[in-house]
Each structure stands twice: as C-alpha cells, then as structure tokens.
N, C-alpha and C positions, 0 to 999 in steps of 0.2 A: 784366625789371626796367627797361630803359628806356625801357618803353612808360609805369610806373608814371610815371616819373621825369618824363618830358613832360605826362604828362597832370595831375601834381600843378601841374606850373610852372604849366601854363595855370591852373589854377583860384586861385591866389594871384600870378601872373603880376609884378605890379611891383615885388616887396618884393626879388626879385633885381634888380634895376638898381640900385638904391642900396647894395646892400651887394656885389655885383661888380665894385666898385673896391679894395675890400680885400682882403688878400694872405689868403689861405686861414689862415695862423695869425690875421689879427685878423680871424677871422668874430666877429660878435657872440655874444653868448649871451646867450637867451632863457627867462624861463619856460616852461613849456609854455601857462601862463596865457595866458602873453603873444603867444605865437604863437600859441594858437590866437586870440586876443580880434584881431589883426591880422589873420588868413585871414577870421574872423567878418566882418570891417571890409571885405575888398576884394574876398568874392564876390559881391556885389549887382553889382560894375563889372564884372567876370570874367564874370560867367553872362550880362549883357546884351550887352557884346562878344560872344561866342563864339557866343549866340545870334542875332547880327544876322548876322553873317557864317557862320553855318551855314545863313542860313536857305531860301537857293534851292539847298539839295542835301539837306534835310529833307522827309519829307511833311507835308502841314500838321498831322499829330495829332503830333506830335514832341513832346518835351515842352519843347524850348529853342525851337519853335516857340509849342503852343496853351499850355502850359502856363506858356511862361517870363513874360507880367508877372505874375502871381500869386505866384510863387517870387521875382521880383526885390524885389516890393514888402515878401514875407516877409521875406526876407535884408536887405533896405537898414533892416526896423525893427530886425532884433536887432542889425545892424550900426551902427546907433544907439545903439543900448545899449551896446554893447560898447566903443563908443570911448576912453572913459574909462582903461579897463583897456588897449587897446592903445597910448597916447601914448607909452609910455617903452620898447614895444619900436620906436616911429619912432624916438625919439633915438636910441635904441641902434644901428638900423640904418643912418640919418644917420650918424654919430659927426660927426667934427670939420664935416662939409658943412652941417650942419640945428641948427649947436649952438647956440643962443642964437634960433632961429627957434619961434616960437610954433606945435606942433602943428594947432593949429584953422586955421593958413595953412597949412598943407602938405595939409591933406585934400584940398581941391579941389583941389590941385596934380596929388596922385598920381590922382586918380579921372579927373582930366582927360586923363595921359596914359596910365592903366592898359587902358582898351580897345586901340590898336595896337600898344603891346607886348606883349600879347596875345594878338595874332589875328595879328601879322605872319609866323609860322613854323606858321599852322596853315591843315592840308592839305587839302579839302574831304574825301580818305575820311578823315580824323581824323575827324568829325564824328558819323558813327552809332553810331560808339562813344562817341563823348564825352556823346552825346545819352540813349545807353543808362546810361551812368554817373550823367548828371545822374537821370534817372528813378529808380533806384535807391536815387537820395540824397534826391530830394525829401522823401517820406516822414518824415523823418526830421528829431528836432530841430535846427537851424542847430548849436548849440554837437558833437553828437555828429560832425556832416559836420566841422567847423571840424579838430577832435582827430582824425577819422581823414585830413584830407588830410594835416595837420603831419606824423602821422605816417606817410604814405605816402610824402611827400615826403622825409623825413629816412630813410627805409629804401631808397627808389628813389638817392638820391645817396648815400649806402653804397658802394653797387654801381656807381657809375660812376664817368667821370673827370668828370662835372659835381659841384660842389660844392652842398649849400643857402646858399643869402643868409645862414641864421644856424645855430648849435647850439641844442641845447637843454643850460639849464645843468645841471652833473650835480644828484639830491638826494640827501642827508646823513640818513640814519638810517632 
C-alpha cells in the first residue's frame, strides 16, 4: 500500500504542499469532481517532470520517454478543460493562504513549482515502474486515469501514516 501511496503522490504531486499545512482535521474536502478536475489539471506537469528526470534510466521506447509529448500534449488539453471545474477545489485547498487570490494567478504558480516537488523524492529504480503505470494508463480517457488516481491516492493514505492533501466530501442519498 505504500508503494500505491507514493506513486499516487507523484502523479498529482503539488496539491499536498498546500494543504500540508493544515492540521489533519482541517483537510479540505472535495468533490470527487473536484479532485479529480484538479488531478486532470496537474498531470500534464506531473508526467513531464517525472518523464524528464526518468529519462536517462529509461530505454528510449519507454513510454515517459518515446511516448511522453504526445500524452503531455493530451493531458495539458483536457487539463484545459477541466480547469474551470477544478478553481474551487484550489481555494479549498489554499484556504485562508490563496483566499481572495485570483485562481488563473495561481496556475502558473503551481505548474511552475509542481515538477521539483515532484521528482525531488523520486528514486531512479521508481522509475520502470512508474513508466509501466504510465503505459497502462495512457490508453485510457484522462478523466478515467484522473478518478482512478483520486482514488488510489485516498485508499493508499488509508493505510498509512501519510495523510491526502484533501478528503473526499461524504454523498447523501
């Protein structure tokens, strides 16, 4: 489970730095919407980090090698789209830090520093695996990867003493 846990981090990587200032009871909570429309938003930065710095321990057919602008350029469009829908889990995950700050000033913010906290705790043999994961997931619509990281990420911190940056909020009926 810890293996899920790290390798979820990496793939949405930033959204814990902002909300790892707050005390485990004020995690935010999230739609599921809304976390995944934010994971949607910050794997274009996520897979191009992790693909840069895997990339002299990958062979060249790797897919976060030959593969990864094609995937980045996928992900940065629906991550485009998605923005919209992810604004209000930044404020949420901001709180009082980002309050009255205009989302559309904070993207480049986070995108700028999401590749090194990213890749700063990842290990060159993380990488084949992670490579294998990405491969996996290419295939596959953004929104479906989006929903299965959230929810890998929220089952891998379950099970540990790492916490998620957010919850997801309960649903009623």
């Amino acid at each position: 489970m810890k293996r899920l846990t790290t390798l979820a981090a990496l793939w949405i990587g930033a959204t814990a730095t902002v909300a790892a200032q707050a005390a485990p009871t004020d995690l935010p909570c999230l739609t599921e919407q809304e976390g995944q429309s934010l994971v949607r938003v910050v794997l274009p930065d996520v897979l191009d980090a992790v693909g840069k710095a895997c990339a002299s321990t990958l062979p060249p057919t790797a897919t976060l090698r030959a593969g990864l602008p094609a995937l980045v350029a996928r992900y940065r469009m629906d991550g485009d789209s998605a923005w919209n829908a992810a604004k209000p889990a930044i404020g949420k995950l901001g709180g009082e830090q980002l309050r009255g700050m205009d989302p559309d000033v904070i993207r480049p913010l986070v995108s700028s520093l999401l590749g090194p906290l990213v890749v700063k705790d990842l290990k060159p043999g993380d990488c084949p695996r992670i490579d294998r994961i990405t491969g996996l997931l290419a295939p596959l619509p953004v929104a479906n990867t989006a929903a299965l990281v959230v929810q890998l990420f929220l089952l891998g911190s379950d099970s540990s003493k790492k916490r998620a940056p957010f919850t997801i909020c309960p649903t009623h009926g």
